[in-house]
MMTF fields as JSON, N, C-alpha, C and O atoms, coordinates in Angstrom:
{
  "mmtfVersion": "1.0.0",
  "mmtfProducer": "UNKNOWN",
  "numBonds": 503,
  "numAtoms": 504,
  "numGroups": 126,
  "numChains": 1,
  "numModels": 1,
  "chainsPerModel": [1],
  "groupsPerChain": [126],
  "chainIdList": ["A"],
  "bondAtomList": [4, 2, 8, 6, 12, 10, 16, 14, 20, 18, 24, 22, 28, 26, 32, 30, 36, 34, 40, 38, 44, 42, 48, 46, 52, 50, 56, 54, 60, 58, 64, 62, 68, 66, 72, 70, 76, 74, 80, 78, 84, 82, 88, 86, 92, 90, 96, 94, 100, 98, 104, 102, 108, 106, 112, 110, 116, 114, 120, 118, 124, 122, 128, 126, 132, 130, 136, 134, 140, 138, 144, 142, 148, 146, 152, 150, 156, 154, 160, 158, 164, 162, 168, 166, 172, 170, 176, 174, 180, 178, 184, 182, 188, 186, 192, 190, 196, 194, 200, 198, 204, 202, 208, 206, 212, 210, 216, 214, 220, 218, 224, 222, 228, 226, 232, 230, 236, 234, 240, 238, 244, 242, 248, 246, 252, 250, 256, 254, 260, 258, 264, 262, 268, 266, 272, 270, 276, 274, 280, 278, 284, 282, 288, 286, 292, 290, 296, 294, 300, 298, 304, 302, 308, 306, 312, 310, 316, 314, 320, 318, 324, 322, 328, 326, 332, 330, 336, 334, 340, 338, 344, 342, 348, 346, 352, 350, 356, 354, 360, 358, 364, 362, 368, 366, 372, 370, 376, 374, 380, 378, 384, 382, 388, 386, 392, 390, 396, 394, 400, 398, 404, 402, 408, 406, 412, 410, 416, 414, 420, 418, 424, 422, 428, 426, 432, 430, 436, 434, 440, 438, 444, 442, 448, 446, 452, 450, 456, 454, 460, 458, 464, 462, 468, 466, 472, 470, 476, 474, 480, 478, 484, 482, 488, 486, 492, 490, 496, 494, 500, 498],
  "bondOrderList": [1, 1, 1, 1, 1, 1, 1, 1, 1, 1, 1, 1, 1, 1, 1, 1, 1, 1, 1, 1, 1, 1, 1, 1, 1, 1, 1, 1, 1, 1, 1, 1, 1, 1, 1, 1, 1, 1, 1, 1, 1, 1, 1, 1, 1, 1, 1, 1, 1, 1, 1, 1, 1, 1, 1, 1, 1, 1, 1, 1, 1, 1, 1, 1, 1, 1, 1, 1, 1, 1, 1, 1, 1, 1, 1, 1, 1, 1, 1, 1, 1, 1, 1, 1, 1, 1, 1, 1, 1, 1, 1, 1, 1, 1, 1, 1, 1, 1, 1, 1, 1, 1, 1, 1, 1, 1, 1, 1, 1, 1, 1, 1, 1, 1, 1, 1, 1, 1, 1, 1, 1, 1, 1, 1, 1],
  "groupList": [{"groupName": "UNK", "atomNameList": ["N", "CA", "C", "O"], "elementList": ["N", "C", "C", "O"], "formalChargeList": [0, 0, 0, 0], "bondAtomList": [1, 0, 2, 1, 3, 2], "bondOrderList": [1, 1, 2], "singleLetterCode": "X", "chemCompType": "L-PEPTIDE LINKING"}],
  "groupTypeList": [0, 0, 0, 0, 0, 0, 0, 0, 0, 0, 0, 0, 0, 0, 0, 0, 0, 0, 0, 0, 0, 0, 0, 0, 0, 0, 0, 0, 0, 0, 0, 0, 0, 0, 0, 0, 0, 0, 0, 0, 0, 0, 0, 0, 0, 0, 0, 0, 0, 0, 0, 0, 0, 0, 0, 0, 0, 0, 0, 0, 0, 0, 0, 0, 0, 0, 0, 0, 0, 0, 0, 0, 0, 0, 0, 0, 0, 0, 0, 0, 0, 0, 0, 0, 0, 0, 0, 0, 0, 0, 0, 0, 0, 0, 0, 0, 0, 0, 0, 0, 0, 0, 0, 0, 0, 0, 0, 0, 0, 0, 0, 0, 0, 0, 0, 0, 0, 0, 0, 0, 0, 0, 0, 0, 0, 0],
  "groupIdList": [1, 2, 3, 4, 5, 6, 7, 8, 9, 10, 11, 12, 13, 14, 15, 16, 17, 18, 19, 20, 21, 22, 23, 24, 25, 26, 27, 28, 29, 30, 31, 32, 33, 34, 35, 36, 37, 38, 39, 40, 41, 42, 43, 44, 45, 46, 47, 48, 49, 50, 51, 52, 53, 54, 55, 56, 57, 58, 59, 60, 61, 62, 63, 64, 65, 66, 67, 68, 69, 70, 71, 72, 73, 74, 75, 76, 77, 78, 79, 80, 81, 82, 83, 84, 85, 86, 87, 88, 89, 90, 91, 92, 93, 94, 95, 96, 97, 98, 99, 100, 101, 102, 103, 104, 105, 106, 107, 108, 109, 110, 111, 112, 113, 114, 115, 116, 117, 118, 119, 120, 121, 122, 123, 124, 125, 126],
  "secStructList": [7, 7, 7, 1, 3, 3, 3, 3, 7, 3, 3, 3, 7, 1, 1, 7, 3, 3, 7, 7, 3, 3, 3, 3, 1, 1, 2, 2, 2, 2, 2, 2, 2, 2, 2, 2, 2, 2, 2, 7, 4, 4, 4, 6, 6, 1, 1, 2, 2, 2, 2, 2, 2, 2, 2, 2, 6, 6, 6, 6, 7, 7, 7, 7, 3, 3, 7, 7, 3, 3, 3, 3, 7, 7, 7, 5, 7, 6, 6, 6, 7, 7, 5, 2, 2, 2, 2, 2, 2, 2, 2, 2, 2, 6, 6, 7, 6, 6, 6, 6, 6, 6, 1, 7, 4, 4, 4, 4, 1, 1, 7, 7, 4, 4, 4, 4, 4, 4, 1, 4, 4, 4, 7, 7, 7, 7],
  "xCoordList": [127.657, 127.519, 127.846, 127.276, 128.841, 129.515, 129.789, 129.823, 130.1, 131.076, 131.626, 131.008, 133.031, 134.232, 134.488, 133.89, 135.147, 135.488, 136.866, 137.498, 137.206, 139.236, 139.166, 138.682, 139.391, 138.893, 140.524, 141.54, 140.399, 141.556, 141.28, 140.155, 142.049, 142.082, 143.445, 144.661, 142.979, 143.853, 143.878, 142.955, 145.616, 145.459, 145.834, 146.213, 145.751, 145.411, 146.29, 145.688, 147.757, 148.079, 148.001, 147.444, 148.635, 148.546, 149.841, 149.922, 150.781, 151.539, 151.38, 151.771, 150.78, 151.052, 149.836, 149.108, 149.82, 148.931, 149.298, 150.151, 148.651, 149.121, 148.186, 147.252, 148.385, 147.16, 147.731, 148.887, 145.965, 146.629, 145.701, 144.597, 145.774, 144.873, 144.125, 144.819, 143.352, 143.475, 141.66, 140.792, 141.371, 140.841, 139.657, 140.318, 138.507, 137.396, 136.734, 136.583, 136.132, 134.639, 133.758, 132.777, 133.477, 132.872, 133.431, 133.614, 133.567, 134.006, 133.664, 134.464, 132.343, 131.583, 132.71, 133.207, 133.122, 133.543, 135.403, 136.083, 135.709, 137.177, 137.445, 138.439, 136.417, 136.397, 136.777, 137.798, 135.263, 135.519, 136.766, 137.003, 137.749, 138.889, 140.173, 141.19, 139.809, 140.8, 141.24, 142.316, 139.343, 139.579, 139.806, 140.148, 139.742, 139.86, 141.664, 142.275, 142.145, 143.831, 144.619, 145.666, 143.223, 143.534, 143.822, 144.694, 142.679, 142.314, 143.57, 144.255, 143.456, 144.451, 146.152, 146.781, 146.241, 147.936, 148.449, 149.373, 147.813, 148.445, 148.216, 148.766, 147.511, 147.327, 147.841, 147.746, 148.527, 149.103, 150.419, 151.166, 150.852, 150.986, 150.633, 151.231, 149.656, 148.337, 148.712, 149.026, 148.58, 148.581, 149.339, 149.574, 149.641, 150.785, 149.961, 150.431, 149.001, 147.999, 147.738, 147.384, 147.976, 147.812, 148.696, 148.602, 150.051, 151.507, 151.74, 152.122, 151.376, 151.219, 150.609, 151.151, 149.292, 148.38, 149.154, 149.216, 149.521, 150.254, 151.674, 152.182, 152.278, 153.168, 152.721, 153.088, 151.723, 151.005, 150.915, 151.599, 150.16, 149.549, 150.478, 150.178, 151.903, 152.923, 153.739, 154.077, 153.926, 154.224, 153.336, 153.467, 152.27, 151.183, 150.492, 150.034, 150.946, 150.073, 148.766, 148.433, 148.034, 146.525, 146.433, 147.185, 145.535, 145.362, 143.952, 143.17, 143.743, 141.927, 142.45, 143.508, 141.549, 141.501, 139.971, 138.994, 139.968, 138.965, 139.199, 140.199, 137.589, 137.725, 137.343, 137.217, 137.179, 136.646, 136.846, 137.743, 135.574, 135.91, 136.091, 135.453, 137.128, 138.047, 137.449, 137.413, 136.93, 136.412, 135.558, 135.98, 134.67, 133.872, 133.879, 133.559, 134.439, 135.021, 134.373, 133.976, 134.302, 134.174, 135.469, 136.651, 134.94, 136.256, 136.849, 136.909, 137.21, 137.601, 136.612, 135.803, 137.148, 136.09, 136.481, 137.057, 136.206, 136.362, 136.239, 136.726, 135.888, 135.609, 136.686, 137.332, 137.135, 138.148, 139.278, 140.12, 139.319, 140.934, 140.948, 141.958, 140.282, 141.05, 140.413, 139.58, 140.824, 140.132, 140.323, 141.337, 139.499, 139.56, 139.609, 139.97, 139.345, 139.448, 141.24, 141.854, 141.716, 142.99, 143.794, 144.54, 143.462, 144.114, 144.324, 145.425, 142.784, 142.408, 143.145, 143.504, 143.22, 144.464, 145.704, 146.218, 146.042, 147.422, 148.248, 149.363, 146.886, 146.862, 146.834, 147.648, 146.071, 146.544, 147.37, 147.317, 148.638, 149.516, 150.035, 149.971, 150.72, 151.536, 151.369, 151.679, 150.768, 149.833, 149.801, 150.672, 149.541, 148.9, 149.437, 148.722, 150.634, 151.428, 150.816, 151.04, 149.984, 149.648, 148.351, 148.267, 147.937, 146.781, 147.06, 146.305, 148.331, 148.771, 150.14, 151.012, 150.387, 152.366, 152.165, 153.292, 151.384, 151.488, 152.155, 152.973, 151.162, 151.241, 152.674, 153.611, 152.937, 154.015, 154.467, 153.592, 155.318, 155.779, 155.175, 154.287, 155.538, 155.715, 154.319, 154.205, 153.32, 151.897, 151.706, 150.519, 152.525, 152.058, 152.445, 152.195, 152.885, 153.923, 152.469, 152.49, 151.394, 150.783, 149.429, 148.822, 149.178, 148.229, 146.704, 146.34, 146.045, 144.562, 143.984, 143.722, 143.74, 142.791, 141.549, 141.05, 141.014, 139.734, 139.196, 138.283, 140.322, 140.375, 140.574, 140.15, 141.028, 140.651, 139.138, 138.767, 138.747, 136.631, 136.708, 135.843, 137.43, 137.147, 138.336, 138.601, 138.829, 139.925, 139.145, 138.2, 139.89, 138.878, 138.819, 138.041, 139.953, 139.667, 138.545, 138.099, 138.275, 136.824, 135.761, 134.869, 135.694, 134.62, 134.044, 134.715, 132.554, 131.673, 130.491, 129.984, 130.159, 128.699, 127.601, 127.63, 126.279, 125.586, 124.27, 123.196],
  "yCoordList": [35.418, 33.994, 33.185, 32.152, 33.802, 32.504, 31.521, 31.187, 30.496, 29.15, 28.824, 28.77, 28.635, 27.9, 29.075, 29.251, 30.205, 31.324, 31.224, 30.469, 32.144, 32.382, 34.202, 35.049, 34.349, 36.375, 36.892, 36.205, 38.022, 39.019, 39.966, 40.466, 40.272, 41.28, 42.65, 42.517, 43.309, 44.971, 45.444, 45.594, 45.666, 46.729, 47.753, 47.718, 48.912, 50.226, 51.51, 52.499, 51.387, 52.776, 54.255, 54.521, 54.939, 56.871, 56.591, 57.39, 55.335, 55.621, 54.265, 54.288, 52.923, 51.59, 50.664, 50.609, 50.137, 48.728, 47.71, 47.402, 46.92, 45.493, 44.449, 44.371, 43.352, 42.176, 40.783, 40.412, 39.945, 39.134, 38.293, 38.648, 36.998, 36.348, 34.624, 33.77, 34.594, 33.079, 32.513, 33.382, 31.425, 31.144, 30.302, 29.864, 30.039, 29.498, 28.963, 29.231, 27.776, 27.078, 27.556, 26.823, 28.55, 28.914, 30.804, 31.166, 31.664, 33.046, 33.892, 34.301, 33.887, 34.212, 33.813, 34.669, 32.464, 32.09, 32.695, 33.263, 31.997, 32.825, 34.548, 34.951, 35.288, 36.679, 36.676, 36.852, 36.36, 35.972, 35.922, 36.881, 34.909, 34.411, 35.34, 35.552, 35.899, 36.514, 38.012, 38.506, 38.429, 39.919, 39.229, 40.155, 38.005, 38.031, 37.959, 38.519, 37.399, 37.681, 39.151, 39.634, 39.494, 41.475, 42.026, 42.786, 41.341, 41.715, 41.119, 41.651, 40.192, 39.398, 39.177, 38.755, 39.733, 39.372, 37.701, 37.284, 37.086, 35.917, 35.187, 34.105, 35.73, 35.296, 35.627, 35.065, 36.835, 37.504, 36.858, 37.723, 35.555, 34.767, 33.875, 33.613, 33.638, 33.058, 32.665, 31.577, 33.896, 34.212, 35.759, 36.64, 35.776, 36.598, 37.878, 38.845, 37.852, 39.223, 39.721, 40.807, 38.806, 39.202, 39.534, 40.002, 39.032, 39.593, 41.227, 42.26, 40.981, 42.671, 43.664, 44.678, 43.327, 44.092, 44.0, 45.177, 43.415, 44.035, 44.476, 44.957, 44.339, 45.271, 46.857, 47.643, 47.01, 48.579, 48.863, 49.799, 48.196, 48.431, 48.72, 49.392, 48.197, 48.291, 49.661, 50.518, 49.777, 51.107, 52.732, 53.888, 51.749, 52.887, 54.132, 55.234, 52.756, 53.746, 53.27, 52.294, 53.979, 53.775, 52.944, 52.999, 52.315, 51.474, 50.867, 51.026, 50.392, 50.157, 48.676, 48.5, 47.885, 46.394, 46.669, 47.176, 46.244, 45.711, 44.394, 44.066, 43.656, 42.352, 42.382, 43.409, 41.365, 40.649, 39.765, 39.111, 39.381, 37.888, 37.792, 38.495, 36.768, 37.05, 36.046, 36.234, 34.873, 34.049, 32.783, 32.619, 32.104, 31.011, 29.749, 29.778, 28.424, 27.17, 26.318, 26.517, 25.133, 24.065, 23.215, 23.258, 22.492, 21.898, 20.72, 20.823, 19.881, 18.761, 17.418, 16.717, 17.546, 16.392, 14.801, 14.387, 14.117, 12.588, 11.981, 10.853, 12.178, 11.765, 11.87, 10.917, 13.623, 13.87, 14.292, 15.012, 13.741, 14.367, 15.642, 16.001, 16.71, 17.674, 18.706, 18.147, 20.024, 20.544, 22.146, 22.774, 22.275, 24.01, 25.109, 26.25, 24.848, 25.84, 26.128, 27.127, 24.84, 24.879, 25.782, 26.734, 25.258, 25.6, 26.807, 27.359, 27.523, 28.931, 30.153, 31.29, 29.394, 30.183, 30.109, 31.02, 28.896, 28.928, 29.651, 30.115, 29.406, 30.208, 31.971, 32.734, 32.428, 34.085, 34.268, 35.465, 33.503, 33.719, 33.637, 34.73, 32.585, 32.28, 33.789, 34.665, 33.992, 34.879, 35.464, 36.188, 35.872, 37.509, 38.232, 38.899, 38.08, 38.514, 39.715, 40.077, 40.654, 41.853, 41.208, 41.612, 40.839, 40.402, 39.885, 39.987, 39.306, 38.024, 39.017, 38.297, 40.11, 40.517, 40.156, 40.078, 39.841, 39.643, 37.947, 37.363, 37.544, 35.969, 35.195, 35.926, 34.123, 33.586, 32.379, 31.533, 31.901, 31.068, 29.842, 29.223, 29.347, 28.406, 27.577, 26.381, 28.56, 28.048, 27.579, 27.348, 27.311, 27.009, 25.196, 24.446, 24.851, 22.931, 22.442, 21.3, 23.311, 22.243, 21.628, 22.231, 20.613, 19.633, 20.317, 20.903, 20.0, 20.248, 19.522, 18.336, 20.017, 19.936, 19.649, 19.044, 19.795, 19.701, 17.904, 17.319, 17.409, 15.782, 15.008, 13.853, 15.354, 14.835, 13.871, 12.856, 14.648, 13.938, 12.913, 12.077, 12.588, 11.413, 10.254, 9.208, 10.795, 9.54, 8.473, 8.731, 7.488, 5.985, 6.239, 5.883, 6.972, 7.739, 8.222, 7.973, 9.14, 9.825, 9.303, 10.061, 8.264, 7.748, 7.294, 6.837, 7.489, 7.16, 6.196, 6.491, 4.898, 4.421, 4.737, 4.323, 5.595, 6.082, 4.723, 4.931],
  "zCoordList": [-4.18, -3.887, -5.135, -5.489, -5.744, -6.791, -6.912, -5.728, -7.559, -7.068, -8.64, -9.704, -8.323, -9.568, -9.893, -10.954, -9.547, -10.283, -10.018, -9.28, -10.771, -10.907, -10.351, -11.102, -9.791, -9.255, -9.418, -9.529, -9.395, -9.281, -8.055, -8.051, -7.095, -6.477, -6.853, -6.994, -6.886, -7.428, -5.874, -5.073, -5.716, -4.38, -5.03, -6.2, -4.218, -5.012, -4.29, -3.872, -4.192, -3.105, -3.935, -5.0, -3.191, -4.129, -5.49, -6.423, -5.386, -6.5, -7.297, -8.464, -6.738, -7.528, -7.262, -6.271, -8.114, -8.241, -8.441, -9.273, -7.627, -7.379, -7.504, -6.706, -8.736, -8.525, -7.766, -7.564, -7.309, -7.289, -7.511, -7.097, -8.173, -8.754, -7.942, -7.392, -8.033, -7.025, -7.026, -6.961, -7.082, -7.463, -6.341, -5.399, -6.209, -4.966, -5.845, -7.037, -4.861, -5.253, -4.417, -4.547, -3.445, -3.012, -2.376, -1.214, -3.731, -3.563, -1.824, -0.982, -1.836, -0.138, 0.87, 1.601, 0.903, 2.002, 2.098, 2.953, 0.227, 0.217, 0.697, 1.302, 0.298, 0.193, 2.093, 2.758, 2.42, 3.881, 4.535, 5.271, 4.436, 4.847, 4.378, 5.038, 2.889, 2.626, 3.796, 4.132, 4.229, 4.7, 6.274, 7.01, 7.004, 7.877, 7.978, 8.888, 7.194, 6.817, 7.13, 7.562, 6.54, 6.859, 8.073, 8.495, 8.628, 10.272, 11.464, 12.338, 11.099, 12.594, 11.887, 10.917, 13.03, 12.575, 12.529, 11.832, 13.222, 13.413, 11.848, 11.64, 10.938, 9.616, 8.424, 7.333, 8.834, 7.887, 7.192, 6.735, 7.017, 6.367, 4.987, 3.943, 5.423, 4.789, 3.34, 2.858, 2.802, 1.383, 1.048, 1.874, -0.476, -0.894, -0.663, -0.064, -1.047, -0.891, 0.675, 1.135, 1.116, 2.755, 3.684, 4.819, 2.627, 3.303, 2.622, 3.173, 1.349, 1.128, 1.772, 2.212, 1.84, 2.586, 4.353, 4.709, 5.094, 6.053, 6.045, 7.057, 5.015, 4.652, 4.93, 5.804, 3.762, 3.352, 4.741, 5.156, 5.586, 7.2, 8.105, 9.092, 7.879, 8.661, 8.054, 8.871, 7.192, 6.576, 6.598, 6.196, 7.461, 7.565, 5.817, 5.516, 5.242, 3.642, 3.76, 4.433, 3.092, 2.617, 1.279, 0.306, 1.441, 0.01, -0.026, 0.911, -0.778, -1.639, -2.417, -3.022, -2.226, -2.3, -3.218, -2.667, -4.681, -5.085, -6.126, -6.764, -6.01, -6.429, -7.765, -8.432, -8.108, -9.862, -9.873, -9.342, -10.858, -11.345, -12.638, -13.422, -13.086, -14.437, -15.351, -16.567, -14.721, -15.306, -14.394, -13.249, -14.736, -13.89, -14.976, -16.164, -14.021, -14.501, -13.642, -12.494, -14.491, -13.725, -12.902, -13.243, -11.811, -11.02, -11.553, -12.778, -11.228, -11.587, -11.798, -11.19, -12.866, -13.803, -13.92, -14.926, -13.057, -13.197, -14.455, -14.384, -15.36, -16.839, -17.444, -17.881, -17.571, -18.359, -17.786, -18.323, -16.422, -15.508, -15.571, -14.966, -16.045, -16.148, -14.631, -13.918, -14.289, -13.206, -14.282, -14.585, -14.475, -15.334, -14.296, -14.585, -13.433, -12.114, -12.191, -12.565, -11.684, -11.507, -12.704, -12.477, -13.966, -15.705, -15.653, -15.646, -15.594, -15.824, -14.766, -15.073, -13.309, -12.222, -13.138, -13.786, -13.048, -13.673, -15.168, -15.41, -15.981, -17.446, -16.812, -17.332, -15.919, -15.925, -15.174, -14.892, -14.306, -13.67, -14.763, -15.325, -15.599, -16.891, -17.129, -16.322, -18.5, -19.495, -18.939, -19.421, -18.244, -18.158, -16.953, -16.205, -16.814, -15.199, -14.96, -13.805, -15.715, -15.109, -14.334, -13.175, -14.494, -13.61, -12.113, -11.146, -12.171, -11.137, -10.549, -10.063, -10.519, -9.968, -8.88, -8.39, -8.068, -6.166, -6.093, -5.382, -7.422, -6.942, -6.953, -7.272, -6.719, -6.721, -7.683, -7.496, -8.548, -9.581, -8.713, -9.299, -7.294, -6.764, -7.076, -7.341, -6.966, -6.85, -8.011, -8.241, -8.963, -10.305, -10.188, -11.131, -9.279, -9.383, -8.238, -7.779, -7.898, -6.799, -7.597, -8.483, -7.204, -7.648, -7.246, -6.227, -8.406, -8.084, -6.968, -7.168, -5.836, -4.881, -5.1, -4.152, -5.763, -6.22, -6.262, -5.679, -7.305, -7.578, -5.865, -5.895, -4.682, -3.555, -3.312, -2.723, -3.947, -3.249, -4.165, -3.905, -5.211, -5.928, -5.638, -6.23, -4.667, -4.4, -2.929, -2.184, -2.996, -2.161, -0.432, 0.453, -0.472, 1.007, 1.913, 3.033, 0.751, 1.219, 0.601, 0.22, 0.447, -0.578, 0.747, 1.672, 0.741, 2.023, 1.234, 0.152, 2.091, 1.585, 2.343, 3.502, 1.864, 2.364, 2.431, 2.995]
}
């Protein structure tokens, strides 16, 4: 039951390993979503780790999925603009490609999500 972490998942076949790195404010629920990706085909889209993993499934290999967490950040900070959640994904995709080979360059140009709840949109008066 974490929250603001950056995690790694390692898939694991009889000859290779594969990471992939990605990041939740609420790990429980991502973990959740990630294995339901596993399960239903209609999801197996989703995410890069989930197109692998039905790859392996479609090739009929065996493989072992374990998690970690690489580091725990805070989200996006109205004070100082910055979102360290976002940084710290992006810094071990950069840096550290062994951690990240599943992930994709693309994910590195998208905007922190996080900074949403502070825009006038969703601003609610209670």
């Amino acid at each position: 039951m974490q929250e603001n972490v950056v995690y790694q998942a390692s898939v694991t076949t009889e000859k290779t390993t594969e990471n992939y790195v990605g990041f939740a404010s609420n790990f429980k629920e991502r973990y959740r979503n990630h294995h339901t990706s596993f399960r239903h085909p209609n999801k197996r889209n989703e995410t890069e780790l989930s197109k692998y993993i039905w790859k392996l499934k479609d090739q009929k290999k065996p493989f072992r999925v374990q998690w970690r967490v690489l580091r725990t950040c805070q989200p996006y900070n109205n004070v100082s603009k910055k979102c360290n959640l976002c940084l710290q994904e992006k810094y071990f995709i950069i840096f550290r490609k062994d951690l990240g080979s599943l992930n994709k360059r693309n994910e590195l140009a998208s905007s922190c999500r996080h900074r949403n709840r502070f825009t006038l949109k969703f601003f609610r008066i209670t």
